[in-house]
Biotite code that builds the C-alpha atoms (Angstrom):
import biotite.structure as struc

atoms = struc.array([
    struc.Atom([142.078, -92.253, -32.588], chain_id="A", res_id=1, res_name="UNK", atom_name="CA", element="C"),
    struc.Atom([140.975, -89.478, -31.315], chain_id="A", res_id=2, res_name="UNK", atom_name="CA", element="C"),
    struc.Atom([141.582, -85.212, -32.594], chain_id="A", res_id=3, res_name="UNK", atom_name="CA", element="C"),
    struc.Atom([142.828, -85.019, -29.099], chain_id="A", res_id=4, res_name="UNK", atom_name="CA", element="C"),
    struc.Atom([145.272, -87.652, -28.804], chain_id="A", res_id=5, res_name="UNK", atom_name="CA", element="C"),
    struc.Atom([146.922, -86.760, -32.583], chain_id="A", res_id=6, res_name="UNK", atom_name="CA", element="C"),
    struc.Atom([147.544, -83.423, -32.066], chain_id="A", res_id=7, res_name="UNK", atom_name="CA", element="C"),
    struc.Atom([150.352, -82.284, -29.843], chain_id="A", res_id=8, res_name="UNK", atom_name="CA", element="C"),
    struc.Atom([149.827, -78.600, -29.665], chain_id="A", res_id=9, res_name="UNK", atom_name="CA", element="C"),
    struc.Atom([147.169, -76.259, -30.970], chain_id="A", res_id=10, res_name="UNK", atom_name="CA", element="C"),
    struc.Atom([146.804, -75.740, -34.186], chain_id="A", res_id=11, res_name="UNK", atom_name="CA", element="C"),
    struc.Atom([143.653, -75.685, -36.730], chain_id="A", res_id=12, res_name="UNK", atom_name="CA", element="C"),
    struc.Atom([141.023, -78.385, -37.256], chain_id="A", res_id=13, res_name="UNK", atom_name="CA", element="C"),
    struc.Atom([138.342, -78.209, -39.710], chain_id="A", res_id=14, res_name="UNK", atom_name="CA", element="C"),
    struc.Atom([135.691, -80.683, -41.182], chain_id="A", res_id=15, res_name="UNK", atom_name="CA", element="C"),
    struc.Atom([135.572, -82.124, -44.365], chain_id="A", res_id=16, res_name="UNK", atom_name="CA", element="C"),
    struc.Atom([133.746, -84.703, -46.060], chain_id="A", res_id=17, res_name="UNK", atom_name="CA", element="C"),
    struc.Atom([135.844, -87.713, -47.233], chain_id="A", res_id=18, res_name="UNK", atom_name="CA", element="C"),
    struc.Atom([135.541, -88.457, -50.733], chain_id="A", res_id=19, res_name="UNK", atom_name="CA", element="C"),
    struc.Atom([137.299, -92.253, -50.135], chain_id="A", res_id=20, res_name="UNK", atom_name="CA", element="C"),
    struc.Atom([138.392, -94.120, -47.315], chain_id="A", res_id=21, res_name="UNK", atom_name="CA", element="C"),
    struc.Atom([141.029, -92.156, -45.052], chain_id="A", res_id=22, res_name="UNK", atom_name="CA", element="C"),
    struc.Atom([143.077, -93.533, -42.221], chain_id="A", res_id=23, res_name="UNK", atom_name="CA", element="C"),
    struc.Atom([143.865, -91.479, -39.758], chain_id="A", res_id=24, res_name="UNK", atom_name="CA", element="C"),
    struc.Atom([147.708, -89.733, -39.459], chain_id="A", res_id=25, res_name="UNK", atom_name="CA", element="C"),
    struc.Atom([147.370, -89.774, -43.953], chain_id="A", res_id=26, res_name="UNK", atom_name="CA", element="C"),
    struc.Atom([148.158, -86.397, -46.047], chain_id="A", res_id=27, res_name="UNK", atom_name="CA", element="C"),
    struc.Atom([145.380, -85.321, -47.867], chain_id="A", res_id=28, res_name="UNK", atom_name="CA", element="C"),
    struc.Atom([144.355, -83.121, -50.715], chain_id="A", res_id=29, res_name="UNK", atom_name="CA", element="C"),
    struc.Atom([141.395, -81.473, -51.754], chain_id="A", res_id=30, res_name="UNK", atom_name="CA", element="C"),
    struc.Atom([139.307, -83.640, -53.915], chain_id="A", res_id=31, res_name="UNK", atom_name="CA", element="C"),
    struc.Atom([137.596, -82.477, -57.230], chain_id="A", res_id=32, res_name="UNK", atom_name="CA", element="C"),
    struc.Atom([134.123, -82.182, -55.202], chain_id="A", res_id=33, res_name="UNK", atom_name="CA", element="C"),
    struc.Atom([133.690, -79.206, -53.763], chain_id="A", res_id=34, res_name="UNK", atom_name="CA", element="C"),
    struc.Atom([134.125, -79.900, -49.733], chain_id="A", res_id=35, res_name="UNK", atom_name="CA", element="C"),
    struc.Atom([136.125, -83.264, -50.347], chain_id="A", res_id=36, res_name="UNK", atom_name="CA", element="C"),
    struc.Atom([139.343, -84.109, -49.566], chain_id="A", res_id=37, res_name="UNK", atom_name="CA", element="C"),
    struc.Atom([141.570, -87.356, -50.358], chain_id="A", res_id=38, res_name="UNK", atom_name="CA", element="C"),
    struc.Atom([144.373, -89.270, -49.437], chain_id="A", res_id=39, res_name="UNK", atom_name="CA", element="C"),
    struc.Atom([147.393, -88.210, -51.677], chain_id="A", res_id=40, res_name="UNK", atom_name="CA", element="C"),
    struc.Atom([149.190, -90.455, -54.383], chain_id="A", res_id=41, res_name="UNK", atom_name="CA", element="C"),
    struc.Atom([152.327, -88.965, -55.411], chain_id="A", res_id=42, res_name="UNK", atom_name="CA", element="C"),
    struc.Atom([154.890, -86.215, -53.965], chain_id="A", res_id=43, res_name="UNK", atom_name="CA", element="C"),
    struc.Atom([153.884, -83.565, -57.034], chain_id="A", res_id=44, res_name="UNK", atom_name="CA", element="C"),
    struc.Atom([150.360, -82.790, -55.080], chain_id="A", res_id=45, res_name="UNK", atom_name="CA", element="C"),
    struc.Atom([150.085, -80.109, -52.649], chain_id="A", res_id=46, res_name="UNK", atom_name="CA", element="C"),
    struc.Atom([148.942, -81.090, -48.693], chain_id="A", res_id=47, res_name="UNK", atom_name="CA", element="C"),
    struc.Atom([146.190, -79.227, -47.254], chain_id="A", res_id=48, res_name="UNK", atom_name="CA", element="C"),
    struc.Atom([146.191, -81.338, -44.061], chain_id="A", res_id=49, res_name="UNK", atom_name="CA", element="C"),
    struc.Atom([146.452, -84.445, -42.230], chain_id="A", res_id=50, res_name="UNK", atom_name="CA", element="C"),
    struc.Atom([143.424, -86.299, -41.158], chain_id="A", res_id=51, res_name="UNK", atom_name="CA", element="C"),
    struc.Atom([142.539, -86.757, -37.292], chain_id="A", res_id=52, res_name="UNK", atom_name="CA", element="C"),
    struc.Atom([140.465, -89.825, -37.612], chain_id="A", res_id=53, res_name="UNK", atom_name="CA", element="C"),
    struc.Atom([140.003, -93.149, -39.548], chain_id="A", res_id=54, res_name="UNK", atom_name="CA", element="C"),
    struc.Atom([136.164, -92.944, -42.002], chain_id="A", res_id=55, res_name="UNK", atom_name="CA", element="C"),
    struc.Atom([135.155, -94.116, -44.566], chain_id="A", res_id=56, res_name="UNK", atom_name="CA", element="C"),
    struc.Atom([133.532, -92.207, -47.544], chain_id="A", res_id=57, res_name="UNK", atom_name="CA", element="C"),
    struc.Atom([131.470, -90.048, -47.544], chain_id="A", res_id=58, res_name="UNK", atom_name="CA", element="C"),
    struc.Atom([131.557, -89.811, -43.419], chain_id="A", res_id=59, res_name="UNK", atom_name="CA", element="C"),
    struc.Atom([132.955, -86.238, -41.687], chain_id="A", res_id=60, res_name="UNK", atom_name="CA", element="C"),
    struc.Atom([136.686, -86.656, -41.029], chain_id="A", res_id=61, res_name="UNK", atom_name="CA", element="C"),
    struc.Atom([138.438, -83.797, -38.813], chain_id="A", res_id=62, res_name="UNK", atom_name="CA", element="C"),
    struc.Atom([142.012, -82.284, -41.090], chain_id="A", res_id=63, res_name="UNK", atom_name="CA", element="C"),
    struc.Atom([144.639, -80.781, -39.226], chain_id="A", res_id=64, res_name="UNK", atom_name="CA", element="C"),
    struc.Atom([146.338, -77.975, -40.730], chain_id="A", res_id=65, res_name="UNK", atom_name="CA", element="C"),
    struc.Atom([148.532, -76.289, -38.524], chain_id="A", res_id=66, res_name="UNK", atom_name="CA", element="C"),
    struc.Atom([151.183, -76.999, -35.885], chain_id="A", res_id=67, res_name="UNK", atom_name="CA", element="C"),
    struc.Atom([152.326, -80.850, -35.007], chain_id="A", res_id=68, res_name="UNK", atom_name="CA", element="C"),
    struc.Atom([150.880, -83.137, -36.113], chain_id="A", res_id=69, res_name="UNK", atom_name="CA", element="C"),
    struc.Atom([151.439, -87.171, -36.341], chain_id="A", res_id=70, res_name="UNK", atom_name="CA", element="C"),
    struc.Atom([151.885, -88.424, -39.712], chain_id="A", res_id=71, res_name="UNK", atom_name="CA", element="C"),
    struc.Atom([151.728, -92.312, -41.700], chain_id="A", res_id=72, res_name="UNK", atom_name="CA", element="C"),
    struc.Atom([155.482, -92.661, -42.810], chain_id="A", res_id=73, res_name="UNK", atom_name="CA", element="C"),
    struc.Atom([156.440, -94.931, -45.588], chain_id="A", res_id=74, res_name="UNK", atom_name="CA", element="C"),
    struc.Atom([159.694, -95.764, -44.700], chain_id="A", res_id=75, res_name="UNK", atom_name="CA", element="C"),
    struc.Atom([162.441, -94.572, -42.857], chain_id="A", res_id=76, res_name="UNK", atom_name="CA", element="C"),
    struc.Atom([162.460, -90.376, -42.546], chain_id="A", res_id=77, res_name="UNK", atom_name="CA", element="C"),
    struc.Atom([165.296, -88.481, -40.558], chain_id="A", res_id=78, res_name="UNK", atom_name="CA", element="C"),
    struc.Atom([164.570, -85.697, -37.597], chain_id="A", res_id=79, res_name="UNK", atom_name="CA", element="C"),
    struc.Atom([165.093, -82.344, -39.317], chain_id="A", res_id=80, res_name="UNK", atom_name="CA", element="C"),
    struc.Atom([164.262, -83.342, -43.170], chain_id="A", res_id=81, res_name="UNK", atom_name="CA", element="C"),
    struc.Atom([161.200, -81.819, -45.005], chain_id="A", res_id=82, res_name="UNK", atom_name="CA", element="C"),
    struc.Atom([158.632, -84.396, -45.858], chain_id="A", res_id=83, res_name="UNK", atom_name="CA", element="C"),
    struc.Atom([156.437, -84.626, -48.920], chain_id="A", res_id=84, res_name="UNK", atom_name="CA", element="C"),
    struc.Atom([153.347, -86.234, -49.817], chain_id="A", res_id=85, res_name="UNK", atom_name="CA", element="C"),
    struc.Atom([153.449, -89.930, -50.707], chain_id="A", res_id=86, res_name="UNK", atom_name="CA", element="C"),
    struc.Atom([151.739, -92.533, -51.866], chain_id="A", res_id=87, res_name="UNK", atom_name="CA", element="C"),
    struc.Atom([148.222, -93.968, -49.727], chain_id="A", res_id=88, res_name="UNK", atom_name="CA", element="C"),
    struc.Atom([148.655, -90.594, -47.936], chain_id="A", res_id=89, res_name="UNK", atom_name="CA", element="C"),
    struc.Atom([152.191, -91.715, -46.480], chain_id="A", res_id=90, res_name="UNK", atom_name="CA", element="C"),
    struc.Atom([154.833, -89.143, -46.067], chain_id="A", res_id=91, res_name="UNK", atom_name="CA", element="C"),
    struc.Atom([158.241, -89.739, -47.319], chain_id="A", res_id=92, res_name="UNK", atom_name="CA", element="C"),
    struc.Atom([161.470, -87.947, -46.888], chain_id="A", res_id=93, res_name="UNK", atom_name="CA", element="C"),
    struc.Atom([162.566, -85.234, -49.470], chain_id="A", res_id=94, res_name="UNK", atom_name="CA", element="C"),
    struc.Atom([165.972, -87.435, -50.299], chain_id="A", res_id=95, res_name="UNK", atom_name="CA", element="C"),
    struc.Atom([163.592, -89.934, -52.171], chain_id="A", res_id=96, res_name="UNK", atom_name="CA", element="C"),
    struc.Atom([161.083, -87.703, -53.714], chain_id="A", res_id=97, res_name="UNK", atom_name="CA", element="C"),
    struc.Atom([161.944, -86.353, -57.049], chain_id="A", res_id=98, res_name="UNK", atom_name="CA", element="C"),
    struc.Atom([162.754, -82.661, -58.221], chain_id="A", res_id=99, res_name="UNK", atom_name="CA", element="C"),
    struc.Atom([159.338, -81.843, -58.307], chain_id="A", res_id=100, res_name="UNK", atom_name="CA", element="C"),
    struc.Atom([158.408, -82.633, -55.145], chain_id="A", res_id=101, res_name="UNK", atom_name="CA", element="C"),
    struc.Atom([156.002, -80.663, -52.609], chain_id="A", res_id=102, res_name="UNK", atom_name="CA", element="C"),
    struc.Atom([157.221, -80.493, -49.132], chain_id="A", res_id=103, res_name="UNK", atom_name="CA", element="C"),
    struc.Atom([154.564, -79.755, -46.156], chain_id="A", res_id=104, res_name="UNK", atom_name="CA", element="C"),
    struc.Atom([156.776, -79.993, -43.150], chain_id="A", res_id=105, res_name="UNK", atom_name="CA", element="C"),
    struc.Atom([159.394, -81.012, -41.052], chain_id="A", res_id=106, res_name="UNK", atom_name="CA", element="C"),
    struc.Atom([160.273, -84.156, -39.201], chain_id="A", res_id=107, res_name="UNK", atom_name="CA", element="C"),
    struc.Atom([160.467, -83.779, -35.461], chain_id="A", res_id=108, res_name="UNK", atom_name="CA", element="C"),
    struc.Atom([161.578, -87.104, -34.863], chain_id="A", res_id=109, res_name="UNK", atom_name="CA", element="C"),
    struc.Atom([163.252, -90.430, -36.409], chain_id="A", res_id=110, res_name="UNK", atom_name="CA", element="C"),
    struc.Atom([161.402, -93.697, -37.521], chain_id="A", res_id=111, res_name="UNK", atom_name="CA", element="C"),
    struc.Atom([162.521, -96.478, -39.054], chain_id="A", res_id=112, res_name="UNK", atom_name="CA", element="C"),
    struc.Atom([159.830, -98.638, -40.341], chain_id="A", res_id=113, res_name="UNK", atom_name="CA", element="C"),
    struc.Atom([157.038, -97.920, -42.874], chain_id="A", res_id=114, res_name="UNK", atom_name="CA", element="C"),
    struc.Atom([153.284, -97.803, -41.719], chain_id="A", res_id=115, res_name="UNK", atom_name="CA", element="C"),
    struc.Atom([154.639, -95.253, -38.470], chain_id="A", res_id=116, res_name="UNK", atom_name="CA", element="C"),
    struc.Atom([153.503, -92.313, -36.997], chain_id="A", res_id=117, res_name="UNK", atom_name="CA", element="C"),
    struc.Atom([155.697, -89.577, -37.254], chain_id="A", res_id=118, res_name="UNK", atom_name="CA", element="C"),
    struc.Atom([155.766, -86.076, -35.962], chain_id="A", res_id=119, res_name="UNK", atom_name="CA", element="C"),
    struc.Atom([156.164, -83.499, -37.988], chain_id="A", res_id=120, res_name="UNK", atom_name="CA", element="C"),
    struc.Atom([155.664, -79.534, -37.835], chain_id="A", res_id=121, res_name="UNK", atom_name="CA", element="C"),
    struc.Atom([153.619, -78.622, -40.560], chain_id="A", res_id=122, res_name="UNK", atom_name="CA", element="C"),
    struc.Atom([154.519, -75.458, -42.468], chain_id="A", res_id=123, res_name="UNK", atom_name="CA", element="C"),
    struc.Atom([151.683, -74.723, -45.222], chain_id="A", res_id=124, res_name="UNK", atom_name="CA", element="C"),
    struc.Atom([154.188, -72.594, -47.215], chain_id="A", res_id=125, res_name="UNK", atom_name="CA", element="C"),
    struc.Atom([156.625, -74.531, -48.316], chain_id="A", res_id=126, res_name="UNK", atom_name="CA", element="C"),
    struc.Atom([155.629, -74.784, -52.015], chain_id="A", res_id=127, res_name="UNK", atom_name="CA", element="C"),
    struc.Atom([158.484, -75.025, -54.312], chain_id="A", res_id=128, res_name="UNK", atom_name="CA", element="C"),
    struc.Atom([160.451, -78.253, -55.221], chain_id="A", res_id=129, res_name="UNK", atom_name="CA", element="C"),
    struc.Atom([161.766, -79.549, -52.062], chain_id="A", res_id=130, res_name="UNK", atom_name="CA", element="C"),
    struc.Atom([165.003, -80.491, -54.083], chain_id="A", res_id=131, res_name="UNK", atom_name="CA", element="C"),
    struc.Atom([166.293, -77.692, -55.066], chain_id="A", res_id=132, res_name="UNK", atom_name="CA", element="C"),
])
């Protein structure tokens, strides 16, 4: 996949170095290395972006951080709901995270099956619990 084809409208791509294996349309996180970022494991860590392309480590991958962007679901998420980080970089819906959640955007559109690519606005700010 493409930067081109994942992105729907402008918004701001940068270059990082990927400090694991990343599939493209996963959330990921800055890594402890300086530069790095990784896929994220659990809906407590905090999104910087979503990746553009599929690498392995140590390769360039290209992070979207603004605007629309198409996302890895794990499981079924509603149009409307904020999302937060899951596990293998797969975004879930805030009604199954837990109070400490960290949301990073909102759905633009329904699926219904894990592994799919979802649209979803991403809005950097959103920092508190997405529970409460």
């Amino acid at each position: 996949m493409t930067a081109a084809a994942a992105n729907y409208e402008s918004g701001s791509v940068n270059t990082y170095i990927a400090g694991g294996t990343i599939a493209a349309g996963s959330c990921l996180k800055y890594d402890s290395t300086e530069g790095q970022v990784v896929v994220t494991t659990a809906v407590t860590e905090i999104v910087m972006g979503v990746a553009l392309d599929t690498v392995a480590s140590g390769q360039p991958v290209q992070v979207q951080t603004r605007g629309v962007a198409k996302v890895l679901t794990s499981g079924i998420c509603t149009v409307g709901v904020e999302v937060v980080p899951g596990a293998s970089g797969k975004c879930v819906t805030n009604a199954s995270a837990g109070a400490t959640a960290v949301s990073f955007g909102v759905a633009e559109q329904t699926t219904t099956a894990d592994g799919t690519m979802l649209k979803v606005r991403l809005i950097p700010t959103l920092r508190g619990p997405a529970n409460t």
